[in-house]
MILO-790430 format. One line per field, with one value per residue (C-alpha): y, x, z. Coordinates in pm, 1 decimal, decimal comma, padded with zeros to 6 digits. Each point is the difference from the previous one (the first is absolute). Layout:
<rs>
Y <- Y	...
X <- X	...
Z <- Z	...
</rs>
This chain:
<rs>
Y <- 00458,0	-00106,2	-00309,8	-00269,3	-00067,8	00050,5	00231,9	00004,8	00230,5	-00078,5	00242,5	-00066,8	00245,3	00057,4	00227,0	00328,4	00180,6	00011,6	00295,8	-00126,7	-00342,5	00140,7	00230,8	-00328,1	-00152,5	00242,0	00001,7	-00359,6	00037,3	00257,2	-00240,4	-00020,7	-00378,7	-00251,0	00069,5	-00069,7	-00201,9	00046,6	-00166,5	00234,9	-00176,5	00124,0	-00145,3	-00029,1	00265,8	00094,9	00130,0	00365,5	00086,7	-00101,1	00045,6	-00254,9	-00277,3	-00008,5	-00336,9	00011,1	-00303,6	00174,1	-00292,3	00010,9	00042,3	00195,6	-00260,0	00244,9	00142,7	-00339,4	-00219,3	00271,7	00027,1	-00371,8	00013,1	00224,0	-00222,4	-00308,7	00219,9	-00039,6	-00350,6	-00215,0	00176,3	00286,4	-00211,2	00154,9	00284,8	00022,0	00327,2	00104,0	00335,8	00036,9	00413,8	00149,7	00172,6	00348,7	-00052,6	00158,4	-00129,3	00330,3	-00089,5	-00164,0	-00277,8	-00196,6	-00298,5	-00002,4	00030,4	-00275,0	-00206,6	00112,8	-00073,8	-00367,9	-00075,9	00134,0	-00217,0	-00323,6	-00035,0	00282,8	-00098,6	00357,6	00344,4	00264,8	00357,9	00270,3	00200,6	00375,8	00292,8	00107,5	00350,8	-00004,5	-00236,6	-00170,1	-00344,3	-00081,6	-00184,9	-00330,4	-00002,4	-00078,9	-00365,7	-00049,1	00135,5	00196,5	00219,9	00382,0	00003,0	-00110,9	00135,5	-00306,1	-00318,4	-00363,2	-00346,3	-00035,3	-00260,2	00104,9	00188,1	00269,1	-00132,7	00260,0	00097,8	-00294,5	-00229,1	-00384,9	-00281,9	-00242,6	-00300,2	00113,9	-00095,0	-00311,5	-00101,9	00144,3	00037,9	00368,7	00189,0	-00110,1	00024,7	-00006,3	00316,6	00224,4	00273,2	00111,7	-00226,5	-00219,9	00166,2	-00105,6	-00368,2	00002,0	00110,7	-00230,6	-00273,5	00122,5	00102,5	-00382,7	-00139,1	00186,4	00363,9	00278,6	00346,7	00371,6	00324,1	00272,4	00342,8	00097,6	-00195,3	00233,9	-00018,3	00326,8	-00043,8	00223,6	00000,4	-00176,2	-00186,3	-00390,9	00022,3	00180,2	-00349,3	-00113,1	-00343,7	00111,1	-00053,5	-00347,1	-00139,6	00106,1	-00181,2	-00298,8	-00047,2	00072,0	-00298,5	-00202,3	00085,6	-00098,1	-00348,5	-00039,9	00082,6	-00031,4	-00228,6	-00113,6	00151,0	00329,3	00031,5	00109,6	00273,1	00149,6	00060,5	00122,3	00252,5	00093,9	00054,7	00186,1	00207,1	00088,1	00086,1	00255,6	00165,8	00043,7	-00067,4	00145,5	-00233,8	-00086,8	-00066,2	-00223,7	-00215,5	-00055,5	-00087,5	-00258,0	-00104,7	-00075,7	-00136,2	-00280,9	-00059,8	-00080,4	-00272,1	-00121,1	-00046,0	-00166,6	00130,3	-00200,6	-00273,4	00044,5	-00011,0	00143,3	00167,8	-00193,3	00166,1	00094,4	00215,8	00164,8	00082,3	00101,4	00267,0	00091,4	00051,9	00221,2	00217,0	-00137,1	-00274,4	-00194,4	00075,8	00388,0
X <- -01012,5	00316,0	00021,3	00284,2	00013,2	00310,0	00052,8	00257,1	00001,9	00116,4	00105,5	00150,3	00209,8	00164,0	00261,5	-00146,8	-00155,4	00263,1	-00146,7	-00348,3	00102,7	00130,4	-00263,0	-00203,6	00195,0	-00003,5	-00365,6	00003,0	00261,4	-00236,6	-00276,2	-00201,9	00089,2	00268,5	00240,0	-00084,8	00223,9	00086,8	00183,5	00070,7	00001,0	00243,3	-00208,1	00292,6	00237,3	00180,9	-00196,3	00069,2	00157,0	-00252,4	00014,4	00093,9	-00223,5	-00124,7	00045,7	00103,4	-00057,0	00183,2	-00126,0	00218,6	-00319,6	-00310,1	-00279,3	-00298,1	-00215,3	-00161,8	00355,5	00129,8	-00229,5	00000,6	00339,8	-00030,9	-00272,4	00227,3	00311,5	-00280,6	00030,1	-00228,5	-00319,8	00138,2	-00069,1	00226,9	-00247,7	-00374,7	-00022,2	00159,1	-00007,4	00028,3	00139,6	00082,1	00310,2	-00078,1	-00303,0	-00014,2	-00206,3	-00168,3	-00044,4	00198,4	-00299,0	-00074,7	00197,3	-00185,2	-00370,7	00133,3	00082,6	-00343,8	-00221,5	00186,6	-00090,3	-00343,2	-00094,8	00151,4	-00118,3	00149,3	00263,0	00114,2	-00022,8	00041,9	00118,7	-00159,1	00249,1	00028,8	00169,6	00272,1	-00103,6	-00350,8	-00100,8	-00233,6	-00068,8	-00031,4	-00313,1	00168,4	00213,3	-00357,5	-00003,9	-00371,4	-00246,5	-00164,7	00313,5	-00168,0	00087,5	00336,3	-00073,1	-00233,9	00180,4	-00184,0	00055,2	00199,8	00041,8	00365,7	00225,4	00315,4	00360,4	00231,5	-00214,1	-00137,6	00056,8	-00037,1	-00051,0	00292,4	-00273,9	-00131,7	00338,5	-00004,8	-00355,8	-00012,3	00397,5	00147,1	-00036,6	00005,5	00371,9	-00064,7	-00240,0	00290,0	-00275,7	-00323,3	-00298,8	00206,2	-00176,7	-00370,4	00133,4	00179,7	-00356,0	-00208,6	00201,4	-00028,0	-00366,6	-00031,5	00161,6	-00259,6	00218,5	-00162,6	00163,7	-00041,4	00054,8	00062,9	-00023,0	00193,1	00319,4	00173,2	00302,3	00100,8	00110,7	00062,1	-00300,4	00092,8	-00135,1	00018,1	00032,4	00363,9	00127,7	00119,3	-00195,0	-00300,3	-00234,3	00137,0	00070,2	-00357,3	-00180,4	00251,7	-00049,5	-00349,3	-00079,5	00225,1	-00163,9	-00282,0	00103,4	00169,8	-00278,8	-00375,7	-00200,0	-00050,3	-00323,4	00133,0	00301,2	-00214,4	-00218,3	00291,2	00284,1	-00276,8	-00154,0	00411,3	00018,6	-00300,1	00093,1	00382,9	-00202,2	-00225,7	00333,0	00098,9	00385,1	00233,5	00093,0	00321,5	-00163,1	-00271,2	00242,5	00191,9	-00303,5	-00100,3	00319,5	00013,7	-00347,7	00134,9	00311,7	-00199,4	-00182,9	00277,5	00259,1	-00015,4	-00138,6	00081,0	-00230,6	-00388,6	-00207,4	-00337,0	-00153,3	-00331,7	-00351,3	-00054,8	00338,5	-00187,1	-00291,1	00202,0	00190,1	-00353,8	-00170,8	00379,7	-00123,7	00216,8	-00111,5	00303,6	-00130,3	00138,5
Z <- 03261,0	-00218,4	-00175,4	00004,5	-00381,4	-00134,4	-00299,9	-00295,9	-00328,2	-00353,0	-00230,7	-00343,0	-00211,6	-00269,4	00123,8	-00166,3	00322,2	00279,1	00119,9	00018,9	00103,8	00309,9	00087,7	-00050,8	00258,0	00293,2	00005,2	-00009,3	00341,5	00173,8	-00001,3	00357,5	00174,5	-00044,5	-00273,8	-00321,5	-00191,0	-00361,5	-00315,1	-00285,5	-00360,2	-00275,1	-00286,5	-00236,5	00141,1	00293,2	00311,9	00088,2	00371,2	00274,3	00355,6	00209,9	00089,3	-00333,2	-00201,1	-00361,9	-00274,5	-00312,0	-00318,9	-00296,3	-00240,2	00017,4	00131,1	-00086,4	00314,0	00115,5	-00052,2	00209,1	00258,2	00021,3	00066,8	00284,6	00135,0	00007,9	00182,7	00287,2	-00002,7	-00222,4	-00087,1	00204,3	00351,5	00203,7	00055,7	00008,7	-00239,5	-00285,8	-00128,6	-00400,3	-00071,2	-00313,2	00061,5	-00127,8	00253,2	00385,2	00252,0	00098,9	00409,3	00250,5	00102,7	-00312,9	00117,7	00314,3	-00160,7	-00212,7	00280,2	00171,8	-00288,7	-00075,9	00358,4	00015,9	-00310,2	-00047,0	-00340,0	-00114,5	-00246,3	-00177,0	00025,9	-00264,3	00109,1	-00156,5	-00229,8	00065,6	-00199,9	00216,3	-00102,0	-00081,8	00192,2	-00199,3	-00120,9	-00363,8	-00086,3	-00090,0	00324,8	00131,8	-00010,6	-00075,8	-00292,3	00257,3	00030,4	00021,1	00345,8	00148,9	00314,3	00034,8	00150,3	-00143,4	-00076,0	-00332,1	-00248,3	-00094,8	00111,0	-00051,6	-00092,4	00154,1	00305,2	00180,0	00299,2	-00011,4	00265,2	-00074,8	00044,2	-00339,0	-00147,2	00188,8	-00176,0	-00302,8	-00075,5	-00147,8	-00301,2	-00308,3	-00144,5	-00352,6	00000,7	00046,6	00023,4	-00017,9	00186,0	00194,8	00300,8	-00158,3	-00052,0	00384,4	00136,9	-00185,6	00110,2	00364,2	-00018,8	-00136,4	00318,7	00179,5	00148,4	-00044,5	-00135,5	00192,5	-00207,1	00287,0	-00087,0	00353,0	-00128,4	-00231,8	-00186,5	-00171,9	-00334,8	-00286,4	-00267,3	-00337,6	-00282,1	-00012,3	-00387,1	00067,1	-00030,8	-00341,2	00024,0	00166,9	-00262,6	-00071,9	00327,1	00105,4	-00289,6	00011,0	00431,8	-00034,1	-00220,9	00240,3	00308,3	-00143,9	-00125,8	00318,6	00227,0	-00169,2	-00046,4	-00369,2	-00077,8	00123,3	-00210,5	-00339,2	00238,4	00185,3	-00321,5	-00235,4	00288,7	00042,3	-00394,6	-00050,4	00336,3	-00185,7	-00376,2	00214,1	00130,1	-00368,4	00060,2	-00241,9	-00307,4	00135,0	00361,0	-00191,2	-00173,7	00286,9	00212,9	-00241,5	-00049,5	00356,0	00042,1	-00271,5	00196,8	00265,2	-00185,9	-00158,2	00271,3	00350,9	00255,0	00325,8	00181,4	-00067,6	00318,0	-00056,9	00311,6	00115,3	-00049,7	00359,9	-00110,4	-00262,5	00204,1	00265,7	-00276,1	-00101,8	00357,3	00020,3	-00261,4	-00272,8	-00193,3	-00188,0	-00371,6	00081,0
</rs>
């Protein structure tokens, strides 16, 4: 049986994939159900041609991924209200079948507790899912659907009440773990997180490192998520198992520098209001398979 919940889809762009962005978008429109409706963010440039029906924001500056996607959330109406799902696509992505917005809608009914869940990413050719598109540390099999404690950026769906509680992404993150500090938050307000293996999004396989600031943004937004989000006593436990987990990788020099470059930007610089989850949140992340000290 179909469900009533409405469904909307934010994608965010930078101008550079017409081709892809529009592919994106017709297997968005051949989704099973109501029509979905859809904003398309130029993050700092102009949005390519889109079919009609499609809503543009075009911002005059490039916001990052979460100020974008935030952006696309409030073209919904405040905290995205206006519909009961939003869908979060990268816009090189493809939604590989025509009834992921009705599970969606089917699994946010079933469960009313359910707050997010994360697609699983595919190689459009391959087919196969990289090991950290798994969102768990039990990631050998991404056949296996579970209950997550985070969650994928660019292939996801979201109940707008989570905005509504727990408010968007964190602007000033610009990218890299603004996901992690979204779910905590959520997981804090008690929704729970799905990883399901049977919604896919194709998307080409590539390395997260092929961003310039990688290496610094990841050591800078990892110290603020956790001075955002932990508990005190935490804090030491979780950064040093992160900085002995980056030595083990042996980074190159330059990658090394930057990381701790980053890691003392994010001491050194603000990092947005602290509200440190309770300690039913941590044992709820541990029972979850992912303590947060990893």
């Amino acid at each position: 049986m179909g469900s009533s919940l409405t469904v909307g889809a934010v994608i965010i762009t930078m101008g550079n994939r017409p081709d892809e962005l529009r592919a994106l978008l017709e297997s968005v429109a051949k989704q099973e159900g109501a029509p979905v409706q859809v904003v398309v963010v130029g993050n700092g440039s102009p949005v390519p041609d889109v079919p009609e029906g499609v809503r543009t924001v075009e911002l005059p500056e490039n916001l990052g991924i979460p100020g974008g996607r935030n952006v696309g959330i409030e073209a919904f109406g405040p905290n995205g209200r206006d519909v009961d799902i939003l869908l979060f696509l990268d816009d090189d992505g493809l939604l590989a079948s025509h009834d992921t917005a009705e599970l969606c809608r089917e699994a946010f009914t079933a469960d009313p507790g359910l707050g997010i869940i994360s697609f699983r990413i595919a190689d459009p050719d391959t087919g196969a899912t990289q090991r950290r598109h798994v969102p768990r540390l039990r990631a050998a099999d991404p056949m296996r659907s579970s209950r997550v404690t985070t969650f994928l950026g660019g292939a996801n769906a979201v109940r707008t009440r989570v905005f509504a509680d727990v408010g968007g992404l964190p602007d000033a993150f610009f990218y890299a773990h603004e996901e992690t500090d979204l779910a905590w938050r959520a997981l804090d307000a008690g929704w729970m997180i799905d990883y399901r293996s049977d919604m896919v999004l194709y998307h080409p396989t590539t390395a997260p490192s092929r961003h310039a600031v990688y290496h610094r943004m990841v050591a800078r937004n990892r110290v603020w998520l956790a001075r955002r989000n932990l508990p005190a006593p935490l804090l030491p436990v979780y950064l040093s198992v992160w900085m002995l987990l980056t030595l083990v990788r042996r980074p190159s020099r330059p990658a090394l520098k930057a990381w701790f470059g980053g890691f003392r930007e994010g001491w050194t610089t603000p990092c947005g209001p602290r509200r440190p989850m309770k300690w039913r949140t941590v044992w709820r992340l541990t029972r979850l398979g992912r303590p947060p000290v990893i």
